[in-house]
N, CA, C and O atoms as CSV, one atom per row, in Angstrom:
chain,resi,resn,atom,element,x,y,z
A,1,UNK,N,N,205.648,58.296,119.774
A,1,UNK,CA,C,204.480,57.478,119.655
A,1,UNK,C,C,203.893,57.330,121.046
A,1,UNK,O,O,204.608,56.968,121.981
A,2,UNK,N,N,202.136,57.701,121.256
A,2,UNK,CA,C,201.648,57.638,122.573
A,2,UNK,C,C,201.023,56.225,122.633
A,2,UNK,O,O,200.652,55.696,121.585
A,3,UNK,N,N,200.908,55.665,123.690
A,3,UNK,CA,C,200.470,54.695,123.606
A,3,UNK,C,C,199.445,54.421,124.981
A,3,UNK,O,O,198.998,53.316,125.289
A,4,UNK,N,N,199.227,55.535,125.621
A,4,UNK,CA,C,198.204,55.372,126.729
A,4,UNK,C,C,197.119,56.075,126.144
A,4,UNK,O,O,197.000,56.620,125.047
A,5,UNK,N,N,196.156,55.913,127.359
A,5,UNK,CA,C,194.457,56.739,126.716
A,5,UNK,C,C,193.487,55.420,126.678
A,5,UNK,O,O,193.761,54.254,126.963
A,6,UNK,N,N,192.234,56.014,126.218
A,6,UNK,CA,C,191.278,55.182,125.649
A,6,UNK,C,C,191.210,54.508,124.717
A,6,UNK,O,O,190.476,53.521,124.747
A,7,UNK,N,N,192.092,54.884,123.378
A,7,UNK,CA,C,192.119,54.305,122.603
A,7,UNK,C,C,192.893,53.165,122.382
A,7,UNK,O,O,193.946,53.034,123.006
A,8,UNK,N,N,192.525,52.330,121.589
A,8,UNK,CA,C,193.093,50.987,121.513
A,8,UNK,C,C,194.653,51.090,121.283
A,8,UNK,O,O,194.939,52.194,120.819
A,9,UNK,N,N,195.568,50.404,121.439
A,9,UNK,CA,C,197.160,50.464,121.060
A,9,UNK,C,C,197.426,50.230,119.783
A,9,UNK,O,O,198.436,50.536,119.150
A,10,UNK,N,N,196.157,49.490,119.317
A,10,UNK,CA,C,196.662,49.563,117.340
A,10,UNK,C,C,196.089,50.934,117.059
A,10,UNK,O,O,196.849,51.514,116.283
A,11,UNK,N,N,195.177,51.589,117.345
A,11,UNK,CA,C,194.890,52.887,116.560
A,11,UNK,C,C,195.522,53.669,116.415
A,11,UNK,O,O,195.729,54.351,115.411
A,12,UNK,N,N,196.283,53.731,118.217
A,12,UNK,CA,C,197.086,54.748,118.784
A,12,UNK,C,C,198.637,54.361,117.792
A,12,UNK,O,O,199.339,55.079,117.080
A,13,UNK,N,N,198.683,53.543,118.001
A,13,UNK,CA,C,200.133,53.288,116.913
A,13,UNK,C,C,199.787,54.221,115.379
A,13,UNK,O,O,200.181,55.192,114.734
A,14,UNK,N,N,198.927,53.302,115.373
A,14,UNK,CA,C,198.648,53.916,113.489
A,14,UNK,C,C,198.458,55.041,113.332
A,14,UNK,O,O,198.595,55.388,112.159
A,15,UNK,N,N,198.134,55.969,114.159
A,15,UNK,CA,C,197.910,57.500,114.106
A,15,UNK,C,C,198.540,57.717,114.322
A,15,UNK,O,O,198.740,58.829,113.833
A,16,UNK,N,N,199.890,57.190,115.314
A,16,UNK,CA,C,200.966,57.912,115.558
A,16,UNK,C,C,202.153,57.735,114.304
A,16,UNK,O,O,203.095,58.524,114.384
A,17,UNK,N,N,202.164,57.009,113.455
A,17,UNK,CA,C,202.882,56.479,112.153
A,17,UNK,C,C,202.358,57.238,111.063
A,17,UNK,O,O,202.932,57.600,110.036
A,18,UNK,N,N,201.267,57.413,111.412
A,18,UNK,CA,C,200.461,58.593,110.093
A,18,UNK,C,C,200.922,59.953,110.324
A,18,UNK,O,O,200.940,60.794,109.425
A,19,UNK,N,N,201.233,60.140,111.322
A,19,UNK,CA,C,201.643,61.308,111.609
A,19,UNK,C,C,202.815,62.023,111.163
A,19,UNK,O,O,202.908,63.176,110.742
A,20,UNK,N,N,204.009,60.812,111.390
A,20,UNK,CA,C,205.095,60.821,110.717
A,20,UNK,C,C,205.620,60.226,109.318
A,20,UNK,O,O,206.729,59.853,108.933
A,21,UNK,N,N,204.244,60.302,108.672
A,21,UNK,CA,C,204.187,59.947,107.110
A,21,UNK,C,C,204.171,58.817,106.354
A,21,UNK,O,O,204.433,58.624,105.166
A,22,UNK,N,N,203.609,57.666,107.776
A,22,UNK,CA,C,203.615,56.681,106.872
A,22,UNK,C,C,202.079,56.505,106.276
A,22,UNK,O,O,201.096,57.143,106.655
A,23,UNK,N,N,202.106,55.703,105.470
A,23,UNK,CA,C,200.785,55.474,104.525
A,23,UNK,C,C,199.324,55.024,105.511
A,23,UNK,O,O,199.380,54.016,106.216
A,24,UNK,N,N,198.508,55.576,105.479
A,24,UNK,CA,C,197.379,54.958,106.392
A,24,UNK,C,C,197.297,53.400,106.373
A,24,UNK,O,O,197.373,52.784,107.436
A,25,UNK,N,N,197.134,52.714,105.115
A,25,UNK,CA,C,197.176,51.270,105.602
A,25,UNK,C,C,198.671,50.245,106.015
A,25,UNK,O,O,198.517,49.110,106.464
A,26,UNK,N,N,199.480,50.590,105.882
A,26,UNK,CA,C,200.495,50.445,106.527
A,26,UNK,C,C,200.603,50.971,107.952
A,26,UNK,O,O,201.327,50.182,108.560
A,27,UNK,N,N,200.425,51.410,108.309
A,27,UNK,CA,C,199.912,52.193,109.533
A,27,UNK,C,C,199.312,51.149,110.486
A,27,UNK,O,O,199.677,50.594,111.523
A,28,UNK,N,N,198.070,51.119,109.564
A,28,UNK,CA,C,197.446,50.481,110.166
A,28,UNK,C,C,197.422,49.045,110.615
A,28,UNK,O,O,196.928,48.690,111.685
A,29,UNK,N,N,198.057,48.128,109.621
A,29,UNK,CA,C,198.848,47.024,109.423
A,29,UNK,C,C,199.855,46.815,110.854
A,29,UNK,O,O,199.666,46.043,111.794
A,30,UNK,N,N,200.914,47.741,110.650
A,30,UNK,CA,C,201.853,47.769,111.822
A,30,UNK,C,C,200.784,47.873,113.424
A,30,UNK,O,O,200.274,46.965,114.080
A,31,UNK,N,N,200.771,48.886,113.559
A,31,UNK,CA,C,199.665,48.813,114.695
A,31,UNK,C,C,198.851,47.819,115.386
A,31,UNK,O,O,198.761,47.626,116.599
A,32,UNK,N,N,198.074,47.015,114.090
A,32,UNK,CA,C,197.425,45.371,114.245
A,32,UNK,C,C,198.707,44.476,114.812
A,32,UNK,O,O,198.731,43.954,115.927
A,33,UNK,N,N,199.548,44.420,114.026
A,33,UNK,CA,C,200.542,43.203,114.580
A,33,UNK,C,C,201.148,43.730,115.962
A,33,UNK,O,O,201.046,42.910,116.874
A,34,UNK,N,N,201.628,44.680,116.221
A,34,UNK,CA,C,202.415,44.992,117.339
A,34,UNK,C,C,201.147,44.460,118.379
A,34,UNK,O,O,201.321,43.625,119.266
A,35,UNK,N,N,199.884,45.103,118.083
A,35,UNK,CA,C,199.216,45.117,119.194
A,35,UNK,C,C,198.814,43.429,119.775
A,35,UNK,O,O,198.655,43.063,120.940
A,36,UNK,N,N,198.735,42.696,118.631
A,36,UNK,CA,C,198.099,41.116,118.286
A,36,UNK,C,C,199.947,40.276,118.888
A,36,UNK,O,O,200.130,39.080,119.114
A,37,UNK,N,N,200.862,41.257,118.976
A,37,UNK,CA,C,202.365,40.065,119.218
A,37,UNK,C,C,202.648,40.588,120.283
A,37,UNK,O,O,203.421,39.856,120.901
A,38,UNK,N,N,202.366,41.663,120.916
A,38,UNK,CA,C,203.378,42.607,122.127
A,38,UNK,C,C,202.408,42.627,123.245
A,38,UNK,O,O,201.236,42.872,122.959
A,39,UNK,N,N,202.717,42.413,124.431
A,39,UNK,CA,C,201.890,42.734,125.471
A,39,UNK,C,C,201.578,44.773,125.670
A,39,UNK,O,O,201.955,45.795,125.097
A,40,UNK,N,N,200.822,44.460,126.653
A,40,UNK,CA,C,200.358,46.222,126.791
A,40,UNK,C,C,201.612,47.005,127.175
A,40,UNK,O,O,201.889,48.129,126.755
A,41,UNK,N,N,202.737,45.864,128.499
A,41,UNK,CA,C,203.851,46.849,128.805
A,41,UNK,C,C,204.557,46.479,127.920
A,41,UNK,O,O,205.339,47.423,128.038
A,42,UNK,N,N,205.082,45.764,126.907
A,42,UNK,CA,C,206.026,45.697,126.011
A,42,UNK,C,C,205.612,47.572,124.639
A,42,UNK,O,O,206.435,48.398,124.242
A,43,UNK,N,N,204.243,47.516,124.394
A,43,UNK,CA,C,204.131,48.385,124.057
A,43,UNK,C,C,204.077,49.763,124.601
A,43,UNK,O,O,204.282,50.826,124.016
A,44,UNK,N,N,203.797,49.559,125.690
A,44,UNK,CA,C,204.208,50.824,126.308
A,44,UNK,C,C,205.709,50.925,126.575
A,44,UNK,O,O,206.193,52.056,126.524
A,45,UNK,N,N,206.287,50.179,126.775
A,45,UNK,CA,C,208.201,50.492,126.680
A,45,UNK,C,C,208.508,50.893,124.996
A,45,UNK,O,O,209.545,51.467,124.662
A,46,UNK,N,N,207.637,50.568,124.203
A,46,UNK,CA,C,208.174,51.019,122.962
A,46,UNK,C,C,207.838,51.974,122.224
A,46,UNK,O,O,208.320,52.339,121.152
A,47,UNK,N,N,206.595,52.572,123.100
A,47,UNK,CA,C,206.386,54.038,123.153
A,47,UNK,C,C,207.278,54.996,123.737
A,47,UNK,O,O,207.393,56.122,123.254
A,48,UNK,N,N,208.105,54.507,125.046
A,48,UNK,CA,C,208.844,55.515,125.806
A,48,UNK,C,C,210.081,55.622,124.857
A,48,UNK,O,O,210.639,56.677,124.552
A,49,UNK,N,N,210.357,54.616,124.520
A,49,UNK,CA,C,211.508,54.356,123.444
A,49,UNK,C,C,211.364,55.293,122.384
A,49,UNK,O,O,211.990,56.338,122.563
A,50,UNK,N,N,210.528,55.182,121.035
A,50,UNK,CA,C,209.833,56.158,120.203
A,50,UNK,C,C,210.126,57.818,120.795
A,50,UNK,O,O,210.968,58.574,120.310
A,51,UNK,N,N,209.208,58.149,121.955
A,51,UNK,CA,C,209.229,59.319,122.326
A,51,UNK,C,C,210.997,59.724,122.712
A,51,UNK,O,O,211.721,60.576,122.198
A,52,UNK,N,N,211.181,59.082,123.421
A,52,UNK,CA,C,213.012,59.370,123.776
A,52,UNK,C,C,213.527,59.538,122.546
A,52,UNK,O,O,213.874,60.658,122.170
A,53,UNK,N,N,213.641,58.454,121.771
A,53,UNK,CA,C,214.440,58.514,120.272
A,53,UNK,C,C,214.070,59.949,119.613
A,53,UNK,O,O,214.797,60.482,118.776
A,54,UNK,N,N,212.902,60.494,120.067
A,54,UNK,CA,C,212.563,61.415,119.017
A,54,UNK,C,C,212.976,62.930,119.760
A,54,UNK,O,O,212.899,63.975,119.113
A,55,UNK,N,N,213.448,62.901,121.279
A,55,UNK,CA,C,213.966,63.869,121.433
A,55,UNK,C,C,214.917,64.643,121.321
A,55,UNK,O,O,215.605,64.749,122.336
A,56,UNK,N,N,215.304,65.408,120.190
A,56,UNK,CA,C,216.286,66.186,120.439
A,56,UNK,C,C,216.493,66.026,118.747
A,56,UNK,O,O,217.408,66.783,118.422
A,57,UNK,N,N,216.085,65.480,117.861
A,57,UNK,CA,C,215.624,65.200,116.863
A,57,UNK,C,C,215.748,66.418,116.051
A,57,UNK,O,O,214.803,67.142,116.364
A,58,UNK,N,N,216.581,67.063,115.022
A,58,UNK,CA,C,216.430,67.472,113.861
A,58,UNK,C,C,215.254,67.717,113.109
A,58,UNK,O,O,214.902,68.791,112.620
A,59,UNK,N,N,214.531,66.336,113.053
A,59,UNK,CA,C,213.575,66.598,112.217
A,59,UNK,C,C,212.581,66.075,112.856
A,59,UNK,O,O,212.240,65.039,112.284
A,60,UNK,N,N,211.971,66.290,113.743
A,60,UNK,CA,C,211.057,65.400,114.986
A,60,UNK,C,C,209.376,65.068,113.604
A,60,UNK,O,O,208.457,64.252,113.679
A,61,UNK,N,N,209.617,65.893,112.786
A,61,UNK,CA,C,207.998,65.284,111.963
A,61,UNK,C,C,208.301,64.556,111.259
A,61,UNK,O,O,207.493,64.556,110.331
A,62,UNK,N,N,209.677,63.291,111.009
A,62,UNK,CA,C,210.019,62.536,110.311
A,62,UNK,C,C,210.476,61.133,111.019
A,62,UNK,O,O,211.470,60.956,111.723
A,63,UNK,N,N,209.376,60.092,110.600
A,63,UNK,CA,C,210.264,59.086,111.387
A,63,UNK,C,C,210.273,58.011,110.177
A,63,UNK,O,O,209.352,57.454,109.580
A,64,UNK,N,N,212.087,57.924,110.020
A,64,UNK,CA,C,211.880,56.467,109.264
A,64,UNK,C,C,211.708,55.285,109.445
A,64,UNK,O,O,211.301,54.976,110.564
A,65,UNK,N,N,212.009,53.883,108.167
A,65,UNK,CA,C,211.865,52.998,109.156
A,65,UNK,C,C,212.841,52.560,110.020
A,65,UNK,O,O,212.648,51.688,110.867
A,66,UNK,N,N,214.009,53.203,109.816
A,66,UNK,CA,C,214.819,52.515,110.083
A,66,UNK,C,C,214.883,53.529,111.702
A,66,UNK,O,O,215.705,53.101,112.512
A,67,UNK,N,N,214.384,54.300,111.970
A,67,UNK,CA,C,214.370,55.471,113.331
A,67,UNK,C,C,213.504,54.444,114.132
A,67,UNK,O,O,213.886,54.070,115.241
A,68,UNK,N,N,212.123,53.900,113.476
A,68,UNK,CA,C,211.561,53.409,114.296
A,68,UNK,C,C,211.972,51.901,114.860
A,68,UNK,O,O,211.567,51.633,115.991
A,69,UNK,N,N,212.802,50.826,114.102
A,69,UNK,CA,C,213.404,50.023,114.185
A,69,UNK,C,C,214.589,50.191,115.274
A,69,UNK,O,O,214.634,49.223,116.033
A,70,UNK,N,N,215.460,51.086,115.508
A,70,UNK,CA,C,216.294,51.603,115.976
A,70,UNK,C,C,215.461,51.914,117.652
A,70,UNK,O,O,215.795,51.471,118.750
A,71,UNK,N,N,214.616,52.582,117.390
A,71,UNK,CA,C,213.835,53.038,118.799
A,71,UNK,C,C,213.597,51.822,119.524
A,71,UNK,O,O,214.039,51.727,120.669
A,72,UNK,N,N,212.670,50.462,118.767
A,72,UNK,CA,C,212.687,49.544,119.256
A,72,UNK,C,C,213.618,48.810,120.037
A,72,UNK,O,O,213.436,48.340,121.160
A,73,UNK,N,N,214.762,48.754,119.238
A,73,UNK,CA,C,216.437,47.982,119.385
A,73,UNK,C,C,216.692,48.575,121.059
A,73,UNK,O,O,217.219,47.880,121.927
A,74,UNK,N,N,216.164,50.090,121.296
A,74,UNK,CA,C,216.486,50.808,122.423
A,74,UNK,C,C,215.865,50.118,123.604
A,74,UNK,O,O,216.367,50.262,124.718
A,75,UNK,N,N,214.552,49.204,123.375
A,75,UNK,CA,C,213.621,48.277,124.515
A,75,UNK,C,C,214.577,47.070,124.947
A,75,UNK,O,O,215.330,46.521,124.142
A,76,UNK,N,N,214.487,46.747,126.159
A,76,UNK,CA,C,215.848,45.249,126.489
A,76,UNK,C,C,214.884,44.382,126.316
A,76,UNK,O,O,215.270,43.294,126.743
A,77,UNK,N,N,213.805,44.326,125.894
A,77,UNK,CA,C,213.252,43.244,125.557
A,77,UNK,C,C,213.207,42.868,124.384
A,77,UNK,O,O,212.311,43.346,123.688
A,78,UNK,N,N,214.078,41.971,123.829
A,78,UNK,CA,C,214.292,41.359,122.601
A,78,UNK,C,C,213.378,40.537,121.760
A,78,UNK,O,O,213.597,39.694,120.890
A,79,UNK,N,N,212.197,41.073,122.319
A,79,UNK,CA,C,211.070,40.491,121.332
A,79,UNK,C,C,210.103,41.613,120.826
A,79,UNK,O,O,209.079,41.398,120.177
A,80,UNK,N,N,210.689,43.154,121.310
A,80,UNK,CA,C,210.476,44.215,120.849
A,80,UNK,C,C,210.566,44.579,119.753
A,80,UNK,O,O,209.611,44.603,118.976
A,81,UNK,N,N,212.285,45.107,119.338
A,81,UNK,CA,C,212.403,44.996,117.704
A,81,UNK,C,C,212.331,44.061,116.929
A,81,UNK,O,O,212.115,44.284,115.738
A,82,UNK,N,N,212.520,42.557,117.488
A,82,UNK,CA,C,212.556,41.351,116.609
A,82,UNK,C,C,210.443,41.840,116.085
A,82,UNK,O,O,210.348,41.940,114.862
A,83,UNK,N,N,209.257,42.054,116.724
A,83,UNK,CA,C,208.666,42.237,116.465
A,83,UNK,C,C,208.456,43.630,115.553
A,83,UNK,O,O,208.010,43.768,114.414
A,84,UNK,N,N,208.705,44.110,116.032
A,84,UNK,CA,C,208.867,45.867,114.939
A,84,UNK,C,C,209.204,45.371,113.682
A,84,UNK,O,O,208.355,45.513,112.802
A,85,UNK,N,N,210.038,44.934,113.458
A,85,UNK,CA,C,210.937,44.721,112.298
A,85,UNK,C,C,210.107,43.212,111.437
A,85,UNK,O,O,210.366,42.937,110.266
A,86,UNK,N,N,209.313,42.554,112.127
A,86,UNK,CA,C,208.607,41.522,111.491
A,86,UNK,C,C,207.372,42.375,111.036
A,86,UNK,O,O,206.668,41.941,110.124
A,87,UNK,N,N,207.148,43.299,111.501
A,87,UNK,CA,C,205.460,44.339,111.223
A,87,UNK,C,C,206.070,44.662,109.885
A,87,UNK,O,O,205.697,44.212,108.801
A,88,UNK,N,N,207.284,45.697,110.157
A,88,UNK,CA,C,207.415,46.055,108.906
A,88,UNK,C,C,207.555,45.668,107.607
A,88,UNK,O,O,207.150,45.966,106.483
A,89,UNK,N,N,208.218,44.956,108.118
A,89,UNK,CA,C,208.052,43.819,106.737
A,89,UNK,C,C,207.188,42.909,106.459
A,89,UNK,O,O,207.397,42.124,105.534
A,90,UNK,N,N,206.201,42.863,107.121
A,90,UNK,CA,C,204.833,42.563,106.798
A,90,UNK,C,C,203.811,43.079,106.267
A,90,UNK,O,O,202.872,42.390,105.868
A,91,UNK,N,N,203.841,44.216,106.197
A,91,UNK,CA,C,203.199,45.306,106.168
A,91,UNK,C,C,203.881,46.082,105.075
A,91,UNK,O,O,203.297,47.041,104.570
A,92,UNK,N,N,204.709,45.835,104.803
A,92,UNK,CA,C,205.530,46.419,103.284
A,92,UNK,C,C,205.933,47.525,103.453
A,92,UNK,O,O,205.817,48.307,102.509
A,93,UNK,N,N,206.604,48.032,104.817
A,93,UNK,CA,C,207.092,49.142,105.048
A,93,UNK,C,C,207.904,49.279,104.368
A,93,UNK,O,O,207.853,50.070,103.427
A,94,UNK,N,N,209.273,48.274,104.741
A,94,UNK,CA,C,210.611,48.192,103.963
A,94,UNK,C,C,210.603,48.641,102.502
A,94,UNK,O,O,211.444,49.433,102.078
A,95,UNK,N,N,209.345,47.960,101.511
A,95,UNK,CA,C,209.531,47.865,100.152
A,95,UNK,C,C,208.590,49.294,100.161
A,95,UNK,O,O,208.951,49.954,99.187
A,96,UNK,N,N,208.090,49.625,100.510
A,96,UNK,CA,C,207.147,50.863,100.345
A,96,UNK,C,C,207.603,51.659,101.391
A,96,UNK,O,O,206.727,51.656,102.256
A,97,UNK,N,N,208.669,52.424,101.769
A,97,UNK,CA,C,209.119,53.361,103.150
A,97,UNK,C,C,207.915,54.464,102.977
A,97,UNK,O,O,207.055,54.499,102.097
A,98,UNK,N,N,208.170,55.592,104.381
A,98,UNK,CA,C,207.661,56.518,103.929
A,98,UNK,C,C,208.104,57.683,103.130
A,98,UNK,O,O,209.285,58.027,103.155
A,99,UNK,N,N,207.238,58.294,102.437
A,99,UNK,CA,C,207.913,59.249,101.244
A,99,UNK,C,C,208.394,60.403,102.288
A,99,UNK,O,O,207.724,60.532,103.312
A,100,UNK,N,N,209.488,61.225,102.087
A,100,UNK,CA,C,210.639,61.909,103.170
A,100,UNK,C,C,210.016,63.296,102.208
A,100,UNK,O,O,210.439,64.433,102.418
């Protein structure tokens, strides 16, 4: 997940979650909250996180929720995944994952 550029950090999230199959409005959902609860460097550590987690990866065009939850857990800032994990389940990741 990139999280620098011009574009906003919720878009950039949500395109980067669409990418790896989650549903556009869920996507988009997650993206809003991270961006509305996390500062700019909290999200940018949970981009480096994301990208690391995804190296070396088996299946690098698949991220679940539980990969991306996990990536978070990888940030020492403990208001990282406690936030990840409140998106998702806000956003109905959990009850709606992405289809594999």
């Amino acid at each position: 997940m990139s999280l620098s550029g011009c574009v906003n950090p919720s878009a950039r999230i949500a395109s980067s979650l669409e990418g790896y199959g989650f549903q556009p409005d869920q996507s988009q959902c997650v993206g809003d909250r991270l961006e509305a609860n996390l500062s700019l460097g909290q999200l940018q550590q949970l981009g480096r996180a994301a990208r690391a987690a995804r190296e070396g990866d088996t299946t690098p065009g698949r991220l679940t929720v539980s990969d991306f939850v996990r990536a978070a857990a990888a940030v020492k800032d403990p208001k990282v995944p406690l936030e990840v994990a409140r998106a998702a389940a806000g956003c109905g990741v959990l009850t709606n994952p992405p289809a594999l």
